[in-house]
N, C-alpha and C positions, 0 to 999 in steps of 0.2 A: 617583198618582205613577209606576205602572208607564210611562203615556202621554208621561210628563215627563220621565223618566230623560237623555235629550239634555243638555237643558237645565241637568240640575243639573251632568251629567258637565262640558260646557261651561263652568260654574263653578266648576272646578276642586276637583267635591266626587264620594265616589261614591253612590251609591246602595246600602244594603243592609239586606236585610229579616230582621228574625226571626221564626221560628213555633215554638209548644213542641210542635209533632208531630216522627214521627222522620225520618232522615234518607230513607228511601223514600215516603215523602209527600209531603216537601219536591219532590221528586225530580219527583212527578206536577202540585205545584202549580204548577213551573216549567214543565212543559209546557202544561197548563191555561192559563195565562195568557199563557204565551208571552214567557217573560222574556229576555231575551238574555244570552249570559255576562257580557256587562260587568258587569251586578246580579246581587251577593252576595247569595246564600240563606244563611243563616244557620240552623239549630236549638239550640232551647234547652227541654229535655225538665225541667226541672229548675227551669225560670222566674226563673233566676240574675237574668238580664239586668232580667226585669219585675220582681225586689226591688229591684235597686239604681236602677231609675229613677223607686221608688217610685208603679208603674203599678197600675192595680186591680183588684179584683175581685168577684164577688157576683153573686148572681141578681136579685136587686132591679134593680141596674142594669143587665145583660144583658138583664131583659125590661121594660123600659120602653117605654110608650104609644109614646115616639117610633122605637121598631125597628121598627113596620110600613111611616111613611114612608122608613124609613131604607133597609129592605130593597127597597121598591118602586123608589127615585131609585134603585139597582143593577140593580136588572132592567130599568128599561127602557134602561139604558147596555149592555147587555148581559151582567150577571156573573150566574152562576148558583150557588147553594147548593148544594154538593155533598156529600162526607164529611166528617166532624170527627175529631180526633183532639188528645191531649193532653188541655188542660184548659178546655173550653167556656165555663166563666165569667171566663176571664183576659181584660180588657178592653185591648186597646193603647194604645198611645201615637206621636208622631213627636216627633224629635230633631234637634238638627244640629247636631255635634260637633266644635271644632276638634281640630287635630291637637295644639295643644298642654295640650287636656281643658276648654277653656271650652264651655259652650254657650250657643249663639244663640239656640236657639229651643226652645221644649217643650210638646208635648200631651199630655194625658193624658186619652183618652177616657171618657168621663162615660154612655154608653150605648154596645151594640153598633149599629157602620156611623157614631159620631160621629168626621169623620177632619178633618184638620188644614186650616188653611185654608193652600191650596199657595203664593198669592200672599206670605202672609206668611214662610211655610218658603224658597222662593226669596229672598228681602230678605235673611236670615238669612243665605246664604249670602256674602254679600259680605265683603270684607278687614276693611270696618271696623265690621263688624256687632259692637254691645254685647253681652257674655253676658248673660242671663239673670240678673233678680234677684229678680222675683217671687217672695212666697212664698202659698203657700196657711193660714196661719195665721190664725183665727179674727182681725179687726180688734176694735177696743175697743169698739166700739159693738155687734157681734155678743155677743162676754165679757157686756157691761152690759146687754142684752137676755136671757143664757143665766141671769143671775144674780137678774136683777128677777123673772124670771117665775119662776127658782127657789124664792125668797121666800114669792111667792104661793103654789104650788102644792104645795113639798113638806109645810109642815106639815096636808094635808090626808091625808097618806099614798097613797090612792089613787094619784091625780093622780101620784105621785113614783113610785112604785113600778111603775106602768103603763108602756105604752109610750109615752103621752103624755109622761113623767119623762123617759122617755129623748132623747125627740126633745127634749127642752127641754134637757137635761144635755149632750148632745153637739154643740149650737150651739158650746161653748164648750172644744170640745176639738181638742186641737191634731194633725191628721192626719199631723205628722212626729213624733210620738212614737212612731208605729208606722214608720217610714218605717225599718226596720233590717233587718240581716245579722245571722241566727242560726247562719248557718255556723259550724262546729263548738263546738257547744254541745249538751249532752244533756238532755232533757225527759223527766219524770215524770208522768205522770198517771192517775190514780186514777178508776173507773168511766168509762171513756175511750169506749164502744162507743157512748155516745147521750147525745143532749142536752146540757147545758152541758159535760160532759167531753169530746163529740166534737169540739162545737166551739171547745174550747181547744186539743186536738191537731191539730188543722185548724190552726187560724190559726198554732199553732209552726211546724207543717209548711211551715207556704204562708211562713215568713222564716226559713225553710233550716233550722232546727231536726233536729235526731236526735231521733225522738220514739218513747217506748215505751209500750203501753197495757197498762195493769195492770187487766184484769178479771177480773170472776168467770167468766162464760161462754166460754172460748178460741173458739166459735165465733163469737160475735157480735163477740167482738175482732178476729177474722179478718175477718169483713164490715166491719166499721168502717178496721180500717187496710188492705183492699182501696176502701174508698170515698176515705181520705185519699190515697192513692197515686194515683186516677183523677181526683181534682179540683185536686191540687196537681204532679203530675208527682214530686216527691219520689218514692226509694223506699228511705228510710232512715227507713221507719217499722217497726215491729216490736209482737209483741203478747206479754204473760206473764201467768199464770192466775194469778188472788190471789184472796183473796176475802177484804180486810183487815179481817173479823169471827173471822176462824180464826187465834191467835195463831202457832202451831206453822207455815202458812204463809208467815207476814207474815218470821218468821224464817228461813225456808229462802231465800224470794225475797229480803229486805231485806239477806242477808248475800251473795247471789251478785251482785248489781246493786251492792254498796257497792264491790267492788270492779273497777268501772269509772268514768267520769266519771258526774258528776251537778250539773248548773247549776240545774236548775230542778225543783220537788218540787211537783204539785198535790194535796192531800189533795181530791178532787169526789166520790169513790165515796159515795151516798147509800140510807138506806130510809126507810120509812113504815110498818111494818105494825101491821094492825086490832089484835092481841094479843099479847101480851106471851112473847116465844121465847126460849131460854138457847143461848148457844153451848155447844161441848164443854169452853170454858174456864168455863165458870158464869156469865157475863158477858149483862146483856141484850142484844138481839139491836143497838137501836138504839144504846145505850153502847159497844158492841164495835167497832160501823161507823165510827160517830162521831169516837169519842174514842181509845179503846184502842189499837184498829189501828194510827190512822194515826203515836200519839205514839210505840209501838213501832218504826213505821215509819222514821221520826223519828231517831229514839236507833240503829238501826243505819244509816242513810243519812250521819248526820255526819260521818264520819270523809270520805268521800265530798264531801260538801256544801262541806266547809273547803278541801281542795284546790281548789275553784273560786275565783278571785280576784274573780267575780259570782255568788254564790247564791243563787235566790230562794225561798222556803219560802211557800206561797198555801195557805190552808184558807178551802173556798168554805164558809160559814156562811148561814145564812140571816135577811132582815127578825122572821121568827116569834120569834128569840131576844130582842127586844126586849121580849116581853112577861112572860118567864120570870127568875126570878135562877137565879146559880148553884145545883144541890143537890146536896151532900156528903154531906148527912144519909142521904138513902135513894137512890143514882141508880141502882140496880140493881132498884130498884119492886117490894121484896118486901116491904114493910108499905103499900104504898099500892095503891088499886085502880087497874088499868094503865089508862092513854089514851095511845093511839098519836102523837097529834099533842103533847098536852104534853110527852111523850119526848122527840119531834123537835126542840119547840122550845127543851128544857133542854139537847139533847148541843151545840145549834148556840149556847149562851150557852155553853156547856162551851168551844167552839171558840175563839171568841174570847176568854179567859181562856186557854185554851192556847197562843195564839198567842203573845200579850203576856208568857207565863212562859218559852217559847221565845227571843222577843226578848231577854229578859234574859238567859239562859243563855249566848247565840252572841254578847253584847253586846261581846266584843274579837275576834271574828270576822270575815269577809269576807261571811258569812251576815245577809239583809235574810229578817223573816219577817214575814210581811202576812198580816190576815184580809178579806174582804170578805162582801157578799151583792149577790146578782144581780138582785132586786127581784123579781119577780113576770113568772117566763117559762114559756113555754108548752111544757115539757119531755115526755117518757114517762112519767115517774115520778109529774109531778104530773096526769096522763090516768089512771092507774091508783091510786092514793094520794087523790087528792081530785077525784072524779070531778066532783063537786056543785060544788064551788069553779072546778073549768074549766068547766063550765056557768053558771056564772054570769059567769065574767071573761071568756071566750074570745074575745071583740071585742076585751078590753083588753090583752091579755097582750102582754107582750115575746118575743121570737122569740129560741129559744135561741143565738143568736148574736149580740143583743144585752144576752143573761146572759152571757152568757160577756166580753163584752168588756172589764170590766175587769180579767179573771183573766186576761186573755191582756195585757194594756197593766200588771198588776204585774210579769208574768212576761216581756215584754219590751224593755219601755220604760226609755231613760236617766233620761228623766223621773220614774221609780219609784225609782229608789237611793234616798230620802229615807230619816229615822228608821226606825227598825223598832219593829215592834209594833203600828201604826196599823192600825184598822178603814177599809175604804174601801166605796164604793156611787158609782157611777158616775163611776172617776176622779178619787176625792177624797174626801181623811179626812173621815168622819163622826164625831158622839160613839156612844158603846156603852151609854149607855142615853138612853131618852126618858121613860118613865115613872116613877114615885114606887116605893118597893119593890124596887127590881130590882139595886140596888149590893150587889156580894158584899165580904165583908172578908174584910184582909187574913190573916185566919185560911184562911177560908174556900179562898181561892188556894192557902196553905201544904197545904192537907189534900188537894186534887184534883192538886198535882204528887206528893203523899208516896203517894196511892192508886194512882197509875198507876206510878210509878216500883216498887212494890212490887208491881203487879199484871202487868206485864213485864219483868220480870228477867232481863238476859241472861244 
């Protein structure tokens, strides 16, 4: 377009480019290329511009097979790859915008160096050129393919929980459901520093979100929301040291954060370990993480949570609870010989029972509280926690950023306001139990809110 800029100028349009580096970059790209003043340099460090024109981004499609021809048809035109700066996987797009906000024409680049076809960008410009009606929404026949093969595939578990689940579940998902403006909105998130927490803070980040990471580690929180700041331009991301197994914490941080905004609440902070640990509150290690903490957390954030007029409350649960019922009887595993993973998979049935006891609480509220699970992704936790299991799945596994994405599409999406209390797994209420055994009564509900509610006591 730089070649063409006459042309469009001549059609009574201007020409103007954005880049998310800063304005002394901008500064050298325009000498680099040799742009003349009539073309508007524009920066946008903040990717304002690439949320609202719902443009993309990801390394998947930054390094696709076709960037090497892409990169060559540039070289031998003569462009040369110089510095980068900003956010390297933000993929552009072209536009042509009337002045009185229709538009003409719209690309949205699908790999890096995929650029618009000029012949048609030109057309656009004309008086009586039609806006744009296209949408990118899954067609019916795409849906009835996502749902047929659903059928097939998920009661095999595997297959659903894999990455193959995933690729089959997101045929049928609608990419303007994320297509939003988180500006001024504040995010919560719980073990934020890796894995599916990172990359729910990430994707808040990357649709304008205020995002704050609540870890155990301040330093790796620090790494983490230095990596969200270098990939999304944001820098209204912030990090606070919790470690929501330590109640006397949960209460110092949950009572200083309440009293600022809070839209969005991700309970993701997770453990695994080999044998059975007490916190300083008497509390088992993985009950405390689990359950305790976050419902603590919970109970002081509402006050918080209700002044938002969209609140969303996410406790990321896991598939494993399906095999587990709730346990009231002993969940603190001091008459029972400890197993680290049935632990894990009774606090994450615990979760989702707490979610649904929550939903009813906030039920004349502004407050939507969802649980989900992520299926089977290839996390830190589950490299260190179940070494054996990533050896054996690690061709299959889901990429923590397709764990994460339906706790980023509850916690952002119009399309999420729905009922509260629902369990979801890729974008879509599932049931909370599949096996025989595994329904908790309505006793059982009463005694797990009357144990926490007495077991944090503000």
């Amino acid at each position: 377009m730089r070649d063409r800029w006459k042309e469009i100028e001549a059609r009574g349009a201007t020409l103007a480019i954005v880049g998310n580096g800063s304005a002394a970059f901008a500064a050298a790209f325009r000498e680099d290329l040799e742009l003349p003043p009539e073309v508007v340099l524009l920066v946008d460090p903040e990717l304002r511009a690439y949320r609202a024109a719902g443009l993309r981004r990801g390394r998947v499609e930054a390094l696709s097979p076709r960037v090497a021809l892409n990169g060559l048809r540039a070289f031998r035109r003569g462009f040369r790859q110089t510095g980068v700066e900003g956010d390297p996987w933000q993929l552009g797009g072209a536009f042509v915008l009337r002045p009185d906000g229709a538009c003409t024409f719209r690309q949205a680049s699908r790999e890096a160096g995929d650029h618009a076809d000029q012949g048609a960008l030109l057309a656009a410009l004309a008086p009586d050129a039609e806006p744009v009606t296209e949408s990118e929404r899954p067609g019916l026949a795409q849906r009835a393919l996502s749902r047929g093969l659903s059928l097939v595939l998920d009661p095999t578990i595997v297959l659903s929980f894999d990455r193959t689940g995933f690729a089959v579940h997101a045929l049928g998902f609608d990419p303007d459901d994320l297509a939003v403006d988180l500006s001024g909105r504040r995010a919560l998130v719980t073990g934020a520093n890796s894995g599916i927490g990172l990359e729910t803070a990430l994707g808040l980040a990357d649709l304008g979100a205020e995002v704050v990471l609540l870890c155990r580690s301040e330093e790796r929180g620090a790494e983490a929301a230095d990596e969200i700041r270098a990939r999304t331009g944001s820098r209204r991301v912030s990090v606070e040291r919790l470690d929501v197994s330590d109640l006397a914490m949960v209460r110092e941080v949950g009572a200083r954060l309440a009293s600022g905004r809070v839209d969005v609440l991700v309970h993701n902070a997770g453990v695994l370990p080999d044998e059975r640990s007490e916190t300083k509150d008497g509390l088992e290690l993985t009950f405390a993480t689990h359950v305790a903490g976050p419902h603590l957390l919970t109970r002081l954030l509402r006050p918080a949570l209700e002044r938002s007029d969209d609140a969303r409350v996410i406790w990321v649960s896991s598939g494993g609870m399906y095999t587990r019922r709730l346990n009231v009887a002993d969940p603190q595993w001091r008459r029972r010989r400890y197993d680290g993973v049935i632990a894990y998979a009774e606090t994450k049935r615990a979760q989702v029972v707490l979610a649904e006891l929550w939903a009813e609480t906030l039920a004349d509220t502004s407050v939507r509280v969802s649980s989900m699970h992520p299926g089977w992704a290839d996390t830190p936790s589950v490299a260190s926690s179940l070494p054996r299991f990533r050896r054996l799945t690690q061709a299959i596994l889901r990429t923590p950023a397709e764990g994460a994405d339906t706790v980023l599409w509850l916690a952002a999406s119009p399309a999420a306001r729905g009922a509260s209390g629902r369990f979801y797994f890729d974008r879509a209420p599932r049931r909370t139990h599949l096996l025989p055994g595994t329904r908790e009564s309505a006793a059982d509900r009463r005694a797990l809110w009357k144990l926490l509610q007495k077991g944090t006591d503000l």
